[in-house]
N, C-alpha and C positions, 0 to 999 in steps of 0.2 A: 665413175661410181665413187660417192662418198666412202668414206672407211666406214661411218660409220653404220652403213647399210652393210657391211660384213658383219659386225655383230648383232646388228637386231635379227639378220636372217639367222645367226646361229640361235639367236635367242627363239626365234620362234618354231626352230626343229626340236628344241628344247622343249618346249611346249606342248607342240603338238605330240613327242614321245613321252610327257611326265602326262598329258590328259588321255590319250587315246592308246598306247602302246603298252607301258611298262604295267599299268593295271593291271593290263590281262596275259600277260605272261605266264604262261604254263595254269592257267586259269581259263581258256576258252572253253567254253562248252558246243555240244553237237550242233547246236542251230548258230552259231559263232564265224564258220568255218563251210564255205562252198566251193565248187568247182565251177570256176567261171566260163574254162574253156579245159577240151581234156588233159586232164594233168598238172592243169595250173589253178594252184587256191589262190582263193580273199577270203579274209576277214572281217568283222567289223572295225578291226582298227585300222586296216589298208584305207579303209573309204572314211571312217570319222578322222583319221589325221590328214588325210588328201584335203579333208573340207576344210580343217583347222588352215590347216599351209597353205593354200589357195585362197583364203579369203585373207588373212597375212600378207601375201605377196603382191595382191593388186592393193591393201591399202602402204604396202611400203613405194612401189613403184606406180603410180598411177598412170594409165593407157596401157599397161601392159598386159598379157595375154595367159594365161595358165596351159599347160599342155602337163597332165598327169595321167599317168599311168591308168587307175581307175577311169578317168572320165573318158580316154581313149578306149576303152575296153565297152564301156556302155554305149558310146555315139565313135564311130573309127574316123568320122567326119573332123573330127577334134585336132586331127593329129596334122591336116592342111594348114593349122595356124602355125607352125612353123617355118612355111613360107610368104607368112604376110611382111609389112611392115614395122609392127610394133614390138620392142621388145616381148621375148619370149623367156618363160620361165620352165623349166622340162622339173617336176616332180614325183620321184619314185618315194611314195611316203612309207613303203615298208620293203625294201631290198632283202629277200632270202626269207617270203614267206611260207616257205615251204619249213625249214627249220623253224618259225617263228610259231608256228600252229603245232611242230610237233615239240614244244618247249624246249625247245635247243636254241644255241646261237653256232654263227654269228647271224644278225641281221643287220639294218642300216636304215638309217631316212636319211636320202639324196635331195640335193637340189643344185640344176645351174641356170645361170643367167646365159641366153643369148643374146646377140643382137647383129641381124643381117647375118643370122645363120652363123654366126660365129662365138665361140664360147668365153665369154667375159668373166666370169665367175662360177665356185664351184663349191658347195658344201658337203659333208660326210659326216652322220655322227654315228658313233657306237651308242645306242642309249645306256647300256646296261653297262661298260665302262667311262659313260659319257666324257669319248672323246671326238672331238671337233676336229676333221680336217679341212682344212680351206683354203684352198689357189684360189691368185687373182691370174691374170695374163697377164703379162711381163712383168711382175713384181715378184712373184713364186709363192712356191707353198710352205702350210705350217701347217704344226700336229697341235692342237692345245697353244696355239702364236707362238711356237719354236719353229723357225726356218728350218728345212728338211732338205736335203740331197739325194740321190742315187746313189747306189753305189758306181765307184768309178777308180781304177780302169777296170773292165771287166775280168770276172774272173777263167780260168780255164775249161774250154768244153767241159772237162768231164766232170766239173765240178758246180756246173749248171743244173739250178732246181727250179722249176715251176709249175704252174697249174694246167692241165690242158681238159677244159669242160667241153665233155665229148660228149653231150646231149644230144645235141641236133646237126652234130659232125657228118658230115655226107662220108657213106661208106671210102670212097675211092682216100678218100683223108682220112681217116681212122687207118686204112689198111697204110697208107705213107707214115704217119709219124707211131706206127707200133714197129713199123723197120727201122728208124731212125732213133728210135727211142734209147739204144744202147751207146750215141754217142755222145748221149747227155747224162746229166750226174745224176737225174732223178725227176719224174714224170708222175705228179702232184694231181690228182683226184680234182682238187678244188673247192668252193665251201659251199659251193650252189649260195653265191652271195658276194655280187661285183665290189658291192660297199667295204668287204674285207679283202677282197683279190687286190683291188687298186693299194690299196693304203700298205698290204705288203710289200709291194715291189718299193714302192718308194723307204719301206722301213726295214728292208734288208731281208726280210723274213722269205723270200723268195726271188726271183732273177728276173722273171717272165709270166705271163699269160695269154693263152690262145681260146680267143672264143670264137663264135659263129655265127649265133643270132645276137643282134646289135640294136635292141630296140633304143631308143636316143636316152631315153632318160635312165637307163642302166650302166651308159658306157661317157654319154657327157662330161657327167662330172669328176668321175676316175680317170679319163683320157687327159682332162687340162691337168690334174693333181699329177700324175704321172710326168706330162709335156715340163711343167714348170719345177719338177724337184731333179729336171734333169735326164729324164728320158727319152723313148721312142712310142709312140702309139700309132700305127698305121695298118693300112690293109693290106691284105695277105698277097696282092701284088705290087706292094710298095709306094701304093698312091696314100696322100693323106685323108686320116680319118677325116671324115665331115658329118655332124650331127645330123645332118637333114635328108642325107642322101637314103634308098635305100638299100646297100649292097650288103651283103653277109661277110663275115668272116673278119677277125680285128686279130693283131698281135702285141700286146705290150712289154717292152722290155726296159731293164735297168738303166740302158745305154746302145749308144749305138752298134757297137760290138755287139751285146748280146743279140741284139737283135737280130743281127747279120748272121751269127751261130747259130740262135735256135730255127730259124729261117732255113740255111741251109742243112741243118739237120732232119729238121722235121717236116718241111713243106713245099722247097723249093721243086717244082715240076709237075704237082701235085692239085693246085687248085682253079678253080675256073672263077676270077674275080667276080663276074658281073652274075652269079648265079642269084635268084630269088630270096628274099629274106623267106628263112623259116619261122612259119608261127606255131 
């Protein structure tokens, strides 16, 4: 990948949040705003930025594929092109629309590049602090093109904070890690918005996060950001993440250490890997 296809991509999440997103910020109205499946809204700018960034993408990379959030939800057929041959693009054009409709933040427009099912590149922007986070694979990541780290060595159990998004936690796992939960420093709600969870851990603002449903284009791009400033992203029986697989359940941590703590704090004995993706 040229460099400079990291900045046009940044350039056109830019875009696609200064034409279809930041508009309508705490401005949607009632016909703006649906339920596409129970529980989970869209917007009109979920779908006019998907179309902005998806017609961007195949003119930056040409033969490549789009796999977005929206087009998955209208045809689920869409989501097979992750296992074709051609570069694949995974596009969450508005991360934490649930906040973004109720005019709150944080939210996020995602994007990663795969190829042969493996994660080459990865973007994050905050529109409304418009900041850019961007891992390559093996080169690492940057906040705004400042190189970024983990924190490292890990700090003390009891001084461990993170997020654990307990939406679609299967009971027998909520009951494990609300007993475990006192031998960590502090057990973080979360911001219902992967775009902000990833880019804390990497910016110190939290240690960990433990999710469940793993749709690709919500954890792609935070997993490389994560992977490259130095951490740990893997599933909850220690096999590595893989964007394409279906399996539930993800753990991100600062470092290896951490991960190995909040692990056996909070999940070890406790989860059944290969369980069903929750929708």
């Amino acid at each position: 990948m040229a460099d400079s296809m990291l900045d046009e991509v940044g350039a056109l999440l830019r875009e696609a949040a200064a034409t279809a997103i930041l508009p309508r910020f705490g401005r949607l109205g009632g016909s703006d705003v649906e339920e596409k499946t129970p529980g989970e809204l869209v917007t009109v700018a979920d779908r006019e930025a998907e179309q902005i960034i998806s017609a961007g993408l195949r003119r930056l990379l040409p033969g490549s594929v789009v796999v977005g959030e929206e087009a998955v939800a209208a045809d689920a057929d869409v989501l097979t092109r992750l296992h074709g041959t051609a570069p694949v693009w995974l596009v969450d054009p508005l991360d934490g629309t649930a906040n973004f409709a109720a005019g709150r933040r944080p939210f996020a427009v995602m994007v990663a590049l795969l190829r042969d099912g493996v994660t080459e590149a990865s973007w994050i922007l905050d529109p409304v602090a418009d900041r850019l986070v961007v891992a390559r694979a093996g080169v690492g990541a940057y906040v705004d093109g400042v190189r970024v780290r983990t924190t490292d060595p890990a700090p003390p159990r009891a001084d461990l904070r993170g997020a654990v998004l307990t939406r679609f936690l299967p009971t027998s796992l909520q009951v494990r890690v609300t007993a475990g939960a006192g031998g960590l420093g502090e057990l973080l709600p979360g911001h219902h918005c992967a775009g902000q969870e990833y880019p804390d851990i990497v910016l110190g603002v939290q240690h960990f996060a433990i999710f469940w449903r793993t749709l690709p284009w919500d954890h792609a791009p935070g997993a490389l950001l994560v992977r490259e400033a130095g951490g740990v992203v893997r599933r909850l029986d220690g096999g590595e993440y893989d964007p394409t697989d279906e399996q539930s359940g993800l753990l991100a941590a600062a470092n290896e250490q951490v991960w190995s703590d909040v692990y056996e704090a909070l999940l070890a004995g406790s989860v059944d890997p290969v369980d069903p993706e929750v929708s």
